[in-house]
C-alpha positions as CSV (number, residue, x, y, z in Angstrom):
1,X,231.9,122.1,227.9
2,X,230.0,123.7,231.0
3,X,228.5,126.3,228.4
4,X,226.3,123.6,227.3
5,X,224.5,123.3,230.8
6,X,221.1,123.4,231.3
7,X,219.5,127.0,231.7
8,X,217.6,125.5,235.0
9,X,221.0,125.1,236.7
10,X,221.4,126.7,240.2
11,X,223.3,130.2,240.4
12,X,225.7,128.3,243.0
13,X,226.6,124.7,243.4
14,X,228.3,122.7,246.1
15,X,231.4,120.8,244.8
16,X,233.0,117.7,246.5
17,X,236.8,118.0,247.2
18,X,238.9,115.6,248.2
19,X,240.0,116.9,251.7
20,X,238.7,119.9,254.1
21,X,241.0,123.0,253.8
22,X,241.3,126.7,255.0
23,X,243.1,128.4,252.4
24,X,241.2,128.2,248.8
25,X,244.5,128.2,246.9
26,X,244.6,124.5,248.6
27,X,241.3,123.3,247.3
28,X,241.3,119.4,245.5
29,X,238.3,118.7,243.6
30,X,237.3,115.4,243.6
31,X,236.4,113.8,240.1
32,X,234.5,110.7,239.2
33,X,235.8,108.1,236.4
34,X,231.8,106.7,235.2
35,X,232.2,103.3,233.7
36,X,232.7,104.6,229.9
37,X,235.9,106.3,231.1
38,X,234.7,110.0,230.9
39,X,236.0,112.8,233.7
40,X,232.8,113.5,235.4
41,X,232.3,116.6,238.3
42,X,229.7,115.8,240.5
43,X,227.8,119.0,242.1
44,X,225.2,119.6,244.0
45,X,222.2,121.8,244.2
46,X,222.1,122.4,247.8
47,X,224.3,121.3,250.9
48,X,222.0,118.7,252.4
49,X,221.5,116.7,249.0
50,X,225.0,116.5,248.8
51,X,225.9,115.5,252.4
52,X,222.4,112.9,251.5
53,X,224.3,111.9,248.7
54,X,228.2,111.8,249.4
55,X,228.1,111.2,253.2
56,X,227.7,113.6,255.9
57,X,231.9,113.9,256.0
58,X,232.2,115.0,252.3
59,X,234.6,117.9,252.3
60,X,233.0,120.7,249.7
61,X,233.5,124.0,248.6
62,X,230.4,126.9,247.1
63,X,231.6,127.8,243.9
64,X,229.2,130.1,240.9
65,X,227.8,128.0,238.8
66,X,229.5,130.7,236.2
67,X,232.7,129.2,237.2
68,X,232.7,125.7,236.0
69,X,234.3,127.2,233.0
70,X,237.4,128.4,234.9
71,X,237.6,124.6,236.2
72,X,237.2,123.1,233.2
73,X,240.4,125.3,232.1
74,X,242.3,124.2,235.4
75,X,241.5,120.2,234.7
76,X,238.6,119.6,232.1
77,X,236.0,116.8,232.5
78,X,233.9,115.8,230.5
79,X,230.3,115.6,232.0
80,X,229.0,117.9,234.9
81,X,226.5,116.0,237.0
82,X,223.9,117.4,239.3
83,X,222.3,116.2,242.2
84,X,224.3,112.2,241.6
85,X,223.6,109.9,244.7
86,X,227.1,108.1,245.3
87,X,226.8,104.0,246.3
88,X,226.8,103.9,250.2
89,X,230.4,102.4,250.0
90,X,232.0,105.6,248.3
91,X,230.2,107.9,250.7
92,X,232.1,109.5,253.6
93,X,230.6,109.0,256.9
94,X,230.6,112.2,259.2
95,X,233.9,112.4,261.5
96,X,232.9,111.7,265.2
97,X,234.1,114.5,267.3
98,X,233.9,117.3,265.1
99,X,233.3,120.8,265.9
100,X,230.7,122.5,263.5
């Protein structure tokens, strides 16, 4: 599936997860169910179009772009989409109070 991506891809892409962690063992992705049923990833091209897009307090990790293949073998989905602005109710707002 992620062979077929688009040459003009980005060597690295921001991926939402579904909670901040330390140790990368720990990492959740976070998937998307689109209306036809498909497993979609959402990632993103740079770190202020995703925090644009999924809220200031989405938890992420920096993966290769080369690596979508290893995920796909861990839990496959079915599209990969880039740069995808959430609806402002499924976006996480930033977390008063934190440090960084």
């Amino acid at each position: 599936m992620p062979t077929s991506l688009p040459a003009d891809y980005p060597p690295v892409l921001y991926v939402p997860c579904a909670r901040d962690v330390v140790d990368p063992d720990e990492i959740e992705v976070e998937y998307r169910t689109t209306r036809d049923g498909r497993e979609a990833l959402l990632v993103y091209s740079a770190l202020d179009r995703l925090h644009s897009c999924c809220g200031a307090g989405q938890p992420w990790f920096l993966m290769p772009t080369l690596k979508l293949d290893t995920l796909h073998g861990v839990r496959p989905f079915d599209l990969v989409l880039l740069d995808v602005v959430l609806p402002e109710e499924l976006r996480r707002p930033a977390v008063s109070g934190a440090v960084g």
